[in-house]
C-alpha positions in Angstrom: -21.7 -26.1 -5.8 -18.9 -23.2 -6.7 -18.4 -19.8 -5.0 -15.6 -17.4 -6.4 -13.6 -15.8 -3.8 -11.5 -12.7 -4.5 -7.6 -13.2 -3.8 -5.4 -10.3 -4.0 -2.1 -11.4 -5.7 0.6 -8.7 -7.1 0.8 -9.0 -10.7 3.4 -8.1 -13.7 6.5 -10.2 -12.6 5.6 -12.1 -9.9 2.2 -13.8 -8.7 2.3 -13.8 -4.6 -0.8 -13.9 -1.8 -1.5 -11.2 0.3 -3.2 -10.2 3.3 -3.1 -6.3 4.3 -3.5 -4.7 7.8 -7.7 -3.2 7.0 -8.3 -7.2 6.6 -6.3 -8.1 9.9 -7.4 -5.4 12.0 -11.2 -4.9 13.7 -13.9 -3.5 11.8 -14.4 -1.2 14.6 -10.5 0.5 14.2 -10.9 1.4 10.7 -7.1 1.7 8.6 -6.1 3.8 6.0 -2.9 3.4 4.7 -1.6 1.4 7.4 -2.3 3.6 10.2 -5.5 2.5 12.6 -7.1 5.2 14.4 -5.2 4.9 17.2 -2.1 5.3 15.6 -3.6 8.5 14.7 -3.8 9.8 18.0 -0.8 8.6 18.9 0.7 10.4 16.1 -1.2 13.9 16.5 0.5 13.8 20.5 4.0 13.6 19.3 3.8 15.8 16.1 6.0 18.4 14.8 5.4 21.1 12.2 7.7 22.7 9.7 6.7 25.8 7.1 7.5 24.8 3.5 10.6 26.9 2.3 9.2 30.0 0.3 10.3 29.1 -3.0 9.0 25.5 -2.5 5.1 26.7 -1.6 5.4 28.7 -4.7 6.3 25.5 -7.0 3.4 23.7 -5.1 0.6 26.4 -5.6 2.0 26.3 -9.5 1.4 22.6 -9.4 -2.0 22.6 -7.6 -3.5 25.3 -10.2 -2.0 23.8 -13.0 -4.9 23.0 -15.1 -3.5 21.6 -18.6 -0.6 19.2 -17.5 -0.9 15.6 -17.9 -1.4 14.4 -14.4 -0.4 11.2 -15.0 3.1 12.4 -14.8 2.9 11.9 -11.1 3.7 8.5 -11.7 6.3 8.5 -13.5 8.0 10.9 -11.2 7.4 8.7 -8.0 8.7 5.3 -9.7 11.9 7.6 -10.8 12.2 8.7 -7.5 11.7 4.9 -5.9 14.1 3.6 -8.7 17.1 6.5 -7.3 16.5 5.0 -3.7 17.0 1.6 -5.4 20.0 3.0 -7.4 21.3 4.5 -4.1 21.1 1.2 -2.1 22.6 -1.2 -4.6 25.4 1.6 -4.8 25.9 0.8 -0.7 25.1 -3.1 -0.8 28.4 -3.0 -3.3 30.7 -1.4 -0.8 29.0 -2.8 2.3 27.3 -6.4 1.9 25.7 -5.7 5.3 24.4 -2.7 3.9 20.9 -4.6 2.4 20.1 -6.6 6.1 16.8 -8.5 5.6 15.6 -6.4 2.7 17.3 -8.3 0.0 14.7 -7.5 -2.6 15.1 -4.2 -4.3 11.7 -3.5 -5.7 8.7 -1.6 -6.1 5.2 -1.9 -5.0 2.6 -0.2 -6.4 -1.4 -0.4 -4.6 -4.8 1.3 -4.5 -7.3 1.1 -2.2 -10.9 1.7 -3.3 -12.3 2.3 -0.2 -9.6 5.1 1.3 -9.4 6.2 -2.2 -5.7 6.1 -1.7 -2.4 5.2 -4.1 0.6 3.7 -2.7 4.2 3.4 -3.9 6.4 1.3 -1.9 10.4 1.1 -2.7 13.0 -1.2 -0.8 15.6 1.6 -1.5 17.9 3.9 0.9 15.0 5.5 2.9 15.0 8.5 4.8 16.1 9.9 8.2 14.0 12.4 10.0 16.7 14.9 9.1 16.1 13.8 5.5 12.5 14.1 5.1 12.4 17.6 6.6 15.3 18.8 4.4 14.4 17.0 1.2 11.0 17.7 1.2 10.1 20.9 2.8 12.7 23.3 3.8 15.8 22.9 2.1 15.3 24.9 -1.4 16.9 23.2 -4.0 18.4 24.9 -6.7 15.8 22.8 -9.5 13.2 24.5 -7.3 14.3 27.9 -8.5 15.2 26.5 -11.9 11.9 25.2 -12.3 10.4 28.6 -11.4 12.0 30.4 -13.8 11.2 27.8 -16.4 7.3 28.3 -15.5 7.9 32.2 -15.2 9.0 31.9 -19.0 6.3 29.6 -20.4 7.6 26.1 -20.0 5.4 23.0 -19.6 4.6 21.6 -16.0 5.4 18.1 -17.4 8.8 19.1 -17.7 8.7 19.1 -13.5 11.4 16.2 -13.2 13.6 18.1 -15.0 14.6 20.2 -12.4 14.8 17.6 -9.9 11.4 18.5 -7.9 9.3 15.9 -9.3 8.3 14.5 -5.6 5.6 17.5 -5.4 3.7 16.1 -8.7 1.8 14.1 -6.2 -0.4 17.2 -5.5 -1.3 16.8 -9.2 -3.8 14.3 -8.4 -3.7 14.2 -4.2 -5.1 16.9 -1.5 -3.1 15.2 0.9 0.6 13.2 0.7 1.9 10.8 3.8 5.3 9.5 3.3 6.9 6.8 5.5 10.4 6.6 5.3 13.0 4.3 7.2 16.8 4.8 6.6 19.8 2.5 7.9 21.4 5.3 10.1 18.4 6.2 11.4 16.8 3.6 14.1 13.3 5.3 14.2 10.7 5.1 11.3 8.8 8.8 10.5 6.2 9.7 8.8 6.0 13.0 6.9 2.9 14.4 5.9 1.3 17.6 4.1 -2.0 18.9 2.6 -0.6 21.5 0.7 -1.4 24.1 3.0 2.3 25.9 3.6 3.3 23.1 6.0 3.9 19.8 6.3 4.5 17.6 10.2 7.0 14.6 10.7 6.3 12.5 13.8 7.9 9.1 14.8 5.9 6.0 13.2 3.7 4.7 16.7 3.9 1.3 14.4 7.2 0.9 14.8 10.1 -0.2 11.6 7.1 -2.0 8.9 9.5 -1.3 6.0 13.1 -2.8 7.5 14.1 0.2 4.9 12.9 2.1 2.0 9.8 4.5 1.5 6.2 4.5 1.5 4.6 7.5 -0.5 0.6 7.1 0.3 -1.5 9.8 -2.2 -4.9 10.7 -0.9 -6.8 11.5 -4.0 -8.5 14.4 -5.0 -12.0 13.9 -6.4 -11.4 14.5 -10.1 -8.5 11.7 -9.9 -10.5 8.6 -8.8 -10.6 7.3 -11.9 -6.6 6.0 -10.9 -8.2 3.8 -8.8 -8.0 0.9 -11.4 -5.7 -2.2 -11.9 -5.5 -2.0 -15.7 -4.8 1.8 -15.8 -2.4 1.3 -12.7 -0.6 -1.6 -14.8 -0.6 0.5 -18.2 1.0 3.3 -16.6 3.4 1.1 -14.8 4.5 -0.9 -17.7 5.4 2.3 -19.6 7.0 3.9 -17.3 9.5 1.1 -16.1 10.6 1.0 -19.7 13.8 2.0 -18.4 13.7 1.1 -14.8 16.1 -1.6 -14.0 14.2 -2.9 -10.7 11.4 -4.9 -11.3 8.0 -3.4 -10.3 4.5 -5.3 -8.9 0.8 -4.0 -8.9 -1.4 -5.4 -6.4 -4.3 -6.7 -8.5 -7.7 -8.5 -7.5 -8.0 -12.1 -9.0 -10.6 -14.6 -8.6 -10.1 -18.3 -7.8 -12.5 -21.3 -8.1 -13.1 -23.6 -4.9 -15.3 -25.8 -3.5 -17.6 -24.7 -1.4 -17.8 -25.5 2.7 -21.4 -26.5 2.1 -21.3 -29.1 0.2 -19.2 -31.0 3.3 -21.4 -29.8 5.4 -24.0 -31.1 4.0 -22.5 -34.8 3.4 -21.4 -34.6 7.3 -25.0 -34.4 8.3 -26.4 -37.1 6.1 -24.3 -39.1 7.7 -25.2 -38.5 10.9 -28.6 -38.7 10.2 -28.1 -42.2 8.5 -26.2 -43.2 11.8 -29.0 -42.0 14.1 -31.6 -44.1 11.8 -29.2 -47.3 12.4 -28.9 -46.9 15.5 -32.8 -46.7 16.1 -33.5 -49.8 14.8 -30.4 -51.2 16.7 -32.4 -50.1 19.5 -36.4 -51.3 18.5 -34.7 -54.8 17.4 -32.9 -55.0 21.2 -36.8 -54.1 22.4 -38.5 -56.6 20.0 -36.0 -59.6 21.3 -36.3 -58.8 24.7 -40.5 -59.1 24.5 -39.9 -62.1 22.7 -38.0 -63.4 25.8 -39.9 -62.5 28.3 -43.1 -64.5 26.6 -44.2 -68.3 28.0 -43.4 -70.7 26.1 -46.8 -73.1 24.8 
C-alpha cells in the first residue's frame, strides 16, 4: 500500500525541506506570519504609532485607488528592494568580513500561505533599525515621493512607481494590510513595522526575539481581488522574470509530493507475527498438558 504525503521544499535553485512555525506550534495558538496570538498581545502592550508624512499618504491613496496599473508590479518592486539590501550587505562584508556573522547566504525567499492568505518576501540583506523603519517608511518624505506626485499630477503611469524610488508602497497594490520585520547589525533589537493604509503605521519590538540573524521580512495580507497570487506557478513565473537581472539567487517555497510506504503495512506484518507466536505457544502448552496425562496414567 502507498500514501502521498505533501513535503514543502523551496524550488528554482535549490531543493531543501522545511518545517514552518503554524506546523510546530498548537492548533489552539493559531500563527500568521510567524507571529502566534500571543505575540500579538504582547505586541499591542508595547506599540508605538507614527502619522505617515503628508506627501507619503497622498502617494498611498494614489496607489490604493489606482484602478488600471498592473499589480503585479508589486513584485518586482519588493525583489528590487530585497536585491539593494543584498547589494548593501555584500558592499559591508567587503570592507568588514565580520560584517555577514552567521548569515552567510545572501538570498531571497519568497512564500504564500493559503490559509492566512498572506505573501512573504524574505531577504538576508542589511536590514533595518527602528530608526530606519520609521524614517524610510513613514515619515521621512523622500524627494521621489514628490517626484512621483508630480509625475501622477501630469498623467504618468503608476507602473512607473520605482522610478522615483518609492516602490516599497506598491504592496498596497494588492494588500489591505503590510507587516515588515526588519533586523539590522547596529541595531540589537528586532521590530516590526506595520500599516493598513489608514494614515499610520506602529513599530514595536519583535516579542520573538532576532528570527532573521539580519535582513527583512515584508509579509502582504491580501486584499480579496488579489488571491489569485496565492499560486506556486504564478509566484515562480513572476519570480523568474523578474530576477532576470538580479544577481542573488531567489527560492519559492513550493508543495511537492513524495511516495512512501505506508506505517500499515508494518503494522500489519508486526501483528501476524504475534498472532503466529501466540498460536505456537498454545500448542507448546496443550502438548506440555497431553504429556503430563500421559504420565500420570498406570501402566497395564
Amino acid at each position: 500500500m502507498m500514501m502521498r504525503r505533501p513535503l514543502l521544499v523551496l524550488a528554482l535553485v535549490a531543493t531543501l525541506c522545511s518545517v514552518s512555525a503554524e506546523d510546530a506550534a498548537p492548533a489552539a495558538d493559531k500563527v500568521v506570519d510567524g507571529f502566534s496570538e500571543k505575540d500579538r498581545e504582547k505586541m499591542a502592550e508595547g506599540t508605538e504609532k507614527h502619522e505617515f508624512q503628508a506627501e507619503v499618504s497622498r502617494l498611498m491613496d494614489i496607489i490604493i485607488n489606482s484602478l488600471y496599473t498592473d499589480k503585479q508590479v508589486f513584485l518586482r518592486e519588493l525583489v528590487s528592494n530585497a536585491a539593494d539590501a543584498l547589494e548593501k550587505a555584500r558592499f559591508h562584508s567587503v570592507q568588514d568580513e565580520s560584517f555577514l556573522g552567521d548569515s552567510k547566504d545572501l538570498e531571497i525567499k519568497i512564500e504564500y500561505d493559503l490559509d492566512a492568505k498572506t505573501i512573504s518576501l524574505t531577504d538576508t540583506g542589511v536590514g533595518m533599525s527602528k530608526a530606519d523603519l520609521i524614517n524610510n517608511l513613514g515619515t521621512v518624505a523622500k524627494s521621489g515621493t514628490t517626484n512621483f506626485l508630480e509625475a501622477m499630477a501630469e498623467g504618468a503611469d503608476t507602473n512607473l512607481i520605482g522610478q522615483f524610488g518609492v516602490g516599497f508602497y506598491s504592496a498596497f497594490l494588492v494588500a489591505d494590510k503590510v507587516t515588515v520585520t526588519s533586523k539590522c547589525n547596529e541595531d540589537p533589537v528586532q521590530h516590526v513595522w506595520e500599516s493598513t493604509a489608514d494614515a499610520s503605521f506602529t513599530v514595536v519590538p519583535d516579542p520573538r526575539g532576532n528570527t532573521l540573524g539580519r535582513g527583512s521580512r515584508v509579509t502582504l495580507h491580501l486584499k480579496e481581488d488579489a488571491h489569485d497570487y496565492l499560486s506556486e506557478d504564478k509566484l515562480k513565473e513572476a519570480s523568474k522574470k523578474y530576477s532576470q537581472f538580479i544577481q542573488f539567487p531567489i527560492y519559492v517555497k513550493v508543495k511537492k509530493e513524495v511516495d512512501v510506504e505506508a506505517e500499515e503495512d508494518d503494522d500489519d506484518d508486526d501483528k501476524e507475527d504475534e498472532e503466529e507466536k501466540d498460536d505456537v505457544e498454545t500448542k507448546d502448552d496443550e502438548e506440555k498438558e497431553q504429556e503430563k496425562d500421559a504420565k500420570k496414567k498406570p501402566m497395564k
